[in-house]
C-alpha positions in Angstrom: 30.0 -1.6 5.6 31.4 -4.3 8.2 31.7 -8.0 7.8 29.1 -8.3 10.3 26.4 -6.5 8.4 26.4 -9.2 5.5 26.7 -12.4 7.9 24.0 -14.8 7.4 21.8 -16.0 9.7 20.2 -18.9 9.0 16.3 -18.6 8.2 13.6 -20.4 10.0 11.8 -23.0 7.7 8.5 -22.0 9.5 9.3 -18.3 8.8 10.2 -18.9 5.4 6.9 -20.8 4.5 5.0 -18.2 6.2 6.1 -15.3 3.2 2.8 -16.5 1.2 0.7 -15.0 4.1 2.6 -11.6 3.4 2.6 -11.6 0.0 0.2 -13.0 -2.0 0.7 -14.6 -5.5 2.4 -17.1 -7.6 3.6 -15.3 -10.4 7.3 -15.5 -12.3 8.3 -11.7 -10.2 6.4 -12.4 -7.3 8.7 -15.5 -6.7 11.7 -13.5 -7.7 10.4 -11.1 -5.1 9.9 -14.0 -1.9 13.7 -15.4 -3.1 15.0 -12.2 -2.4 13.3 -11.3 0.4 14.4 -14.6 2.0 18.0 -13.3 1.0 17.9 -9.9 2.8 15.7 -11.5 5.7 18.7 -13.2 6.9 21.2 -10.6 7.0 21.4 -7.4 9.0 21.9 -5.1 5.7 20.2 -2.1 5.0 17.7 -2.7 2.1 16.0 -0.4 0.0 12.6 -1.3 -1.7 11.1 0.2 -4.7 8.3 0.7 -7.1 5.0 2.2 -7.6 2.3 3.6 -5.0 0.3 1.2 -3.7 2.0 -1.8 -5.1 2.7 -3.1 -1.5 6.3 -1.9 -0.4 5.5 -1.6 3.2 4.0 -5.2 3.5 7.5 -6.1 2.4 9.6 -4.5 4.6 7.3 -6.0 7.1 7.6 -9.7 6.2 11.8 -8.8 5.9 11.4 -8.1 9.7 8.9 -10.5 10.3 11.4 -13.4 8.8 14.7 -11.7 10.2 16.2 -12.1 13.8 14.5 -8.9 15.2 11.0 -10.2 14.3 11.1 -10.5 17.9 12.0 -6.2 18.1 9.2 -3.3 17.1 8.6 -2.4 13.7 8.1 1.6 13.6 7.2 3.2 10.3 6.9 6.7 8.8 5.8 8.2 5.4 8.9 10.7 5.2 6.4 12.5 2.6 3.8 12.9 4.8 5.8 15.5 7.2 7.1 19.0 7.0 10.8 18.5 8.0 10.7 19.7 11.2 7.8 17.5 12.9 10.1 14.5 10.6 13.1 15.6 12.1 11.3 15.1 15.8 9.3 12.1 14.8 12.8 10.3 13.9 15.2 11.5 16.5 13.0 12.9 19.4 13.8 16.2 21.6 14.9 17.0 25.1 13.0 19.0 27.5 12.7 22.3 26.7 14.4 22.5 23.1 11.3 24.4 21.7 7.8 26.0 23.1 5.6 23.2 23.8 8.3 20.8 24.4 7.7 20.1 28.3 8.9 16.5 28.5 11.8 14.7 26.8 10.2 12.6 24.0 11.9 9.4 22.6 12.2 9.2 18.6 11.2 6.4 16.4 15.1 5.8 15.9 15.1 4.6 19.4 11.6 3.3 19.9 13.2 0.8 16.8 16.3 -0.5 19.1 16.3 -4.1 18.5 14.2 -4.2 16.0 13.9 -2.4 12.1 12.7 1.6 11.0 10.7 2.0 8.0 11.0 4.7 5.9 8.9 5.2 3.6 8.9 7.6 0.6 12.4 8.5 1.2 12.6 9.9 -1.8 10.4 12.8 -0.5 13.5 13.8 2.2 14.8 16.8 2.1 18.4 17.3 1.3 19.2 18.4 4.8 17.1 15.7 6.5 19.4 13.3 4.0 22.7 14.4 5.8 21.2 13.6 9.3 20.0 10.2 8.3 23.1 10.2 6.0 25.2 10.3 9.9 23.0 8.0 11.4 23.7 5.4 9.0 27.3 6.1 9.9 27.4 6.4 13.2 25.1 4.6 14.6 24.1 7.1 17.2 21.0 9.7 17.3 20.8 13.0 18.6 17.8 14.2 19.9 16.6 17.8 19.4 18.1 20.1 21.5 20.6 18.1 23.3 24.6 18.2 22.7 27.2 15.5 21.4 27.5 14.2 24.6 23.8 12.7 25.1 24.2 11.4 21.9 22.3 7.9 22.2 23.4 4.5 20.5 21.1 2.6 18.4 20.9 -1.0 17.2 18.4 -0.7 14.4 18.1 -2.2 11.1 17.3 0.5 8.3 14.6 -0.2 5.2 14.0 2.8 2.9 10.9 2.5 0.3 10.2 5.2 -2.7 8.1 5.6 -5.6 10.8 7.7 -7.4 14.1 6.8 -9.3 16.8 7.5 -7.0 19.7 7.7 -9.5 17.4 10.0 -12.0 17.0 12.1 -8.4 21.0 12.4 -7.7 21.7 13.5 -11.1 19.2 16.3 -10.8 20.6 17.5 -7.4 17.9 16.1 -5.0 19.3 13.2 -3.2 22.7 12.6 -2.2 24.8 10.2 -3.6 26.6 9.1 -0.7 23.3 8.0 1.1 21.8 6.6 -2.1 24.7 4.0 -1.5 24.6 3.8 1.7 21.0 2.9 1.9 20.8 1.0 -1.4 23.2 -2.0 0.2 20.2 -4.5 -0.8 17.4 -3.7 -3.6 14.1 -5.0 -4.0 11.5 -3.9 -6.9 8.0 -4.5 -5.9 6.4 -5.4 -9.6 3.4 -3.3 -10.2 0.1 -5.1 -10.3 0.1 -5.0 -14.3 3.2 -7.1 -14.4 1.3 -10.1 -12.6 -2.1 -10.1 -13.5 -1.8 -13.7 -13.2 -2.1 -13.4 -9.4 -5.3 -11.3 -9.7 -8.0 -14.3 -9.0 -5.6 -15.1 -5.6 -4.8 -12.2 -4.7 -9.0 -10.9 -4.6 -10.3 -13.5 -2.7 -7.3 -12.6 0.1 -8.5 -9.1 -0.4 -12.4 -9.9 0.1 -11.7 -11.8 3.5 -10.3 -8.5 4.2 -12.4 -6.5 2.9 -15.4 -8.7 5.2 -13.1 -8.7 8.1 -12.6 -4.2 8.5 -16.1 -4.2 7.5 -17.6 -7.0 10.1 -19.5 -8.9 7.8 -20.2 -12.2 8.7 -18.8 -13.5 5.6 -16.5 -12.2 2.2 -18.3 -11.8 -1.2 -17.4 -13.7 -4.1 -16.4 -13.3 -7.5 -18.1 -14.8 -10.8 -15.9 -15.6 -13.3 -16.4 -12.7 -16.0 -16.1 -10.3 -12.8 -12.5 -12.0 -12.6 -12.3 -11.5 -15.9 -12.7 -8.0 -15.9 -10.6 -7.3 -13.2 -7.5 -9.2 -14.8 -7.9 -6.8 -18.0 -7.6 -3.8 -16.1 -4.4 -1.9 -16.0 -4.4 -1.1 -12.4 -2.4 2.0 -12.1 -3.1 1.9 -9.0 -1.9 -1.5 -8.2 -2.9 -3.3 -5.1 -4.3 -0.5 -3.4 -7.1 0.5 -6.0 -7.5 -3.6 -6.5 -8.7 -3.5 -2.6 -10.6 0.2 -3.1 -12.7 -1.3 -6.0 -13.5 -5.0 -4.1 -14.4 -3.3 -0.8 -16.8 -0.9 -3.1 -18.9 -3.9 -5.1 -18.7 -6.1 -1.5 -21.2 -3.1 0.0 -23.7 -3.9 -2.7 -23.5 -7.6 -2.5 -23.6 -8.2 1.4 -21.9 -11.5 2.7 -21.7 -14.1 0.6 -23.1 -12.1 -2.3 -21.5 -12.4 -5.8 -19.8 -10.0 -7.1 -20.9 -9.6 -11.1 -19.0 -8.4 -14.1 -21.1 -5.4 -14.2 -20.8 -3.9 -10.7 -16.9 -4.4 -11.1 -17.2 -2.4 -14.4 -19.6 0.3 -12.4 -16.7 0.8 -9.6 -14.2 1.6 -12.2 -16.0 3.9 -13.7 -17.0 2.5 -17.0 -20.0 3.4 -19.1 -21.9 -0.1 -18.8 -25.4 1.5 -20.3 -23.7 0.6 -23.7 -24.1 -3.1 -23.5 -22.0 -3.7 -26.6 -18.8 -2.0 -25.1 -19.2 -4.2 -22.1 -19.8 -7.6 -23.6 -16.4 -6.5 -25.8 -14.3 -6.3 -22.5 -15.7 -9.8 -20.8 -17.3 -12.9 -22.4 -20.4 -12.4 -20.1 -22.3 -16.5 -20.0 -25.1 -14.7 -20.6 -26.7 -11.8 -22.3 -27.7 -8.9 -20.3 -30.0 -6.1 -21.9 -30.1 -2.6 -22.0 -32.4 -2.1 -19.0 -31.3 -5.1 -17.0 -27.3 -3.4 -17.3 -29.1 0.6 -16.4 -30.9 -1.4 -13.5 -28.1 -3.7 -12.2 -26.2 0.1 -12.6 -28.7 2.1 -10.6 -29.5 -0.3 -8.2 -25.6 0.0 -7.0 -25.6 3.2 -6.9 -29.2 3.0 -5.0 -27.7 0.4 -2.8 -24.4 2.7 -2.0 -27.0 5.8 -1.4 -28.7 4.1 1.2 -26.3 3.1 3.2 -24.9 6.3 3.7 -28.5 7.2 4.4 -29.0 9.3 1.4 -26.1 11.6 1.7 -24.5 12.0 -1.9 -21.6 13.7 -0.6 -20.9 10.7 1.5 -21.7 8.2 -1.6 -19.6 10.1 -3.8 -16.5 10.1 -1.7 -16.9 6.3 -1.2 -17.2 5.8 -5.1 -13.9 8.3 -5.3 -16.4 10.6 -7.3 -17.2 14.4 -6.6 -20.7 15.2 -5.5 -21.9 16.5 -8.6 -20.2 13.6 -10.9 -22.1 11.1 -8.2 -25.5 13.0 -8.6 -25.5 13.4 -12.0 -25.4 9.6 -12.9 -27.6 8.3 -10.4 -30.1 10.7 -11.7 -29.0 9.9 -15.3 -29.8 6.5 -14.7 -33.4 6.6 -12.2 -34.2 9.1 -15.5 -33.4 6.2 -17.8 -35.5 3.7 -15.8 -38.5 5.6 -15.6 -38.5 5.7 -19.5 -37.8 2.3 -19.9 -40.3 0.9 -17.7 
């Protein structure tokens, strides 16, 4: 580690205030979280970000560049889990012409797509142990070697480095499956993501960002709201999923409300899969304002399920894998509940 890898640069006040558009949240460890990454943002040191799936790891490396002196250079990315080692091993560090069957042109890796700018790597902890001792020289060197070419066409690269996993790195070494010289290499700067549980505080903030989101991939002239006992219900979930499932389950209930629809404590319970025909469990998770009855609960139920149906234009396979149900799961409750109806009324 040189001198020059820890300098500080000093941080733009515009970029600094702009961290609340990454990250949203006001909670006691997400402003641990902006301090530090206001701290790493200003240095050129390697920093290595944990914590669950889907708690928002790659957003952070993002605003680090974003806020550093490269924000200027590309940001490249890769899920080191989501590739065999071989098509990782080319994505990273390219090939020359010729080194395999089907490689007919020379093709540049993401190492040096980076130059000037910061590499991503995701789930690092996914690497294999032989793919760890190239990135492992990398780090050292400073240089890449393209598949198939020799020591001499070695290329130089000026890249800043930030490595993300889900798994416990040290628990990892002492089991044999990632290398302790890397691990220290790579762990220069540490940053835990708190998972969604930890901040549920944040919940009522973070869901409106989400629902402008959510409006904005889907095209919808405006975002959905939220009624407070929806909000309610939402910040006494556990969220194992973190952010990610937070966004799944808001861009589900904004389908049945439209723009500018309301989002209601029962639809939210619907997309997590809770059993809201019993209207006694459900007014015991949220202090609905006002009482709901058996059949208004089945019919809110069925008509969101009715409402998902038809906009897939009756497919139930298609429904199903929206809801993150299988088929006959899917099927079997919207029947359930158009059954349930038909006696009731």
């Amino acid at each position: 580690m040189t001198p020059s890898s820890l300098a500080i640069q000093p941080l733009d006040v515009q970029k600094l205030s702009a961290l609340d558009s990454f990250l949203i949240g006001e909670s006691g460890s997400m402003r641990i979280l902006k301090e530090k990454i206001g701290q790493v943002a200003r240095t050129r040191s390697t920093a290595l970000i944990t914590g669950e799936s889907g708690t928002g790891k790659e957003l952070v490396a993002y605003a680090i560049h974003s806020l550093s002196n490269r924000s200027d250079g590309p940001f490249q990315a890769v899920n080191c889990g989501a590739l065999p080692e071989t098509l990782l091993e080319d994505e990273l560090f390219g090939h020359v012409k010729g080194s395999f069957t089907g490689a007919v042109a020379d093709k540049k890796g993401l190492f040096t797509a980076a130059n000037g700018g910061t590499i991503f790597l995701d789930e690092l902890g996914e690497m294999t142990l032989a793919m760890q001792v190239r990135l492992l020289r990398v780090l050292q060197e400073r240089k890449v070697r393209p598949l198939g070419s020799t020591c001499s066409k070695e290329l130089d690269i000026n890249v800043r480095i930030i490595a993300a996993t889900n798994k416990n790195l040290r628990k990892e070494m002492d089991e044999g499956r990632f290398r302790q010289d890397l691990f220290f290499r790579l762990n220069v700067f540490e940053l835990q993501v708190p998972p969604l549980r930890e901040r549920l505080s944040d919940i009522p903030q973070l869901a409106v960002h989400l629902l402008e989101k959510v409006a904005k991939n889907a095209e919808l002239s405006f975002p959905a709201s939220l009624s407070k006992a929806a909000i309610a219900v939402l910040c006494r979930h556990t969220w194992p999923g973190n952010v990610r499932e937070l966004e799944n389950i808001l861009e589900r209930v904004s389908i049945s409300v439209g723009p500018r629809g309301t989002i209601l404590a029962d639809q939210v319970h619907v997309a997590l899969n809770s059993e809201l025909a019993d209207s006694r469990r459900a007014s015991e998770r949220v202090p609905f304002t006002g009482k709901l009855s058996d059949t208004n609960i089945v019919r809110k139920e069925f008509e969101f399920y009715e409402h998902i149906l038809q906009s897939v234009n009756g497919s139930f396979s298609e429904a199903a894998r929206r809801l993150k149900l299988n088929r006959t799961t899917f099927r079997y409750r919207f029947l359930r509940l158009q059954n349930r109806l038909n006696e009731i009324e």
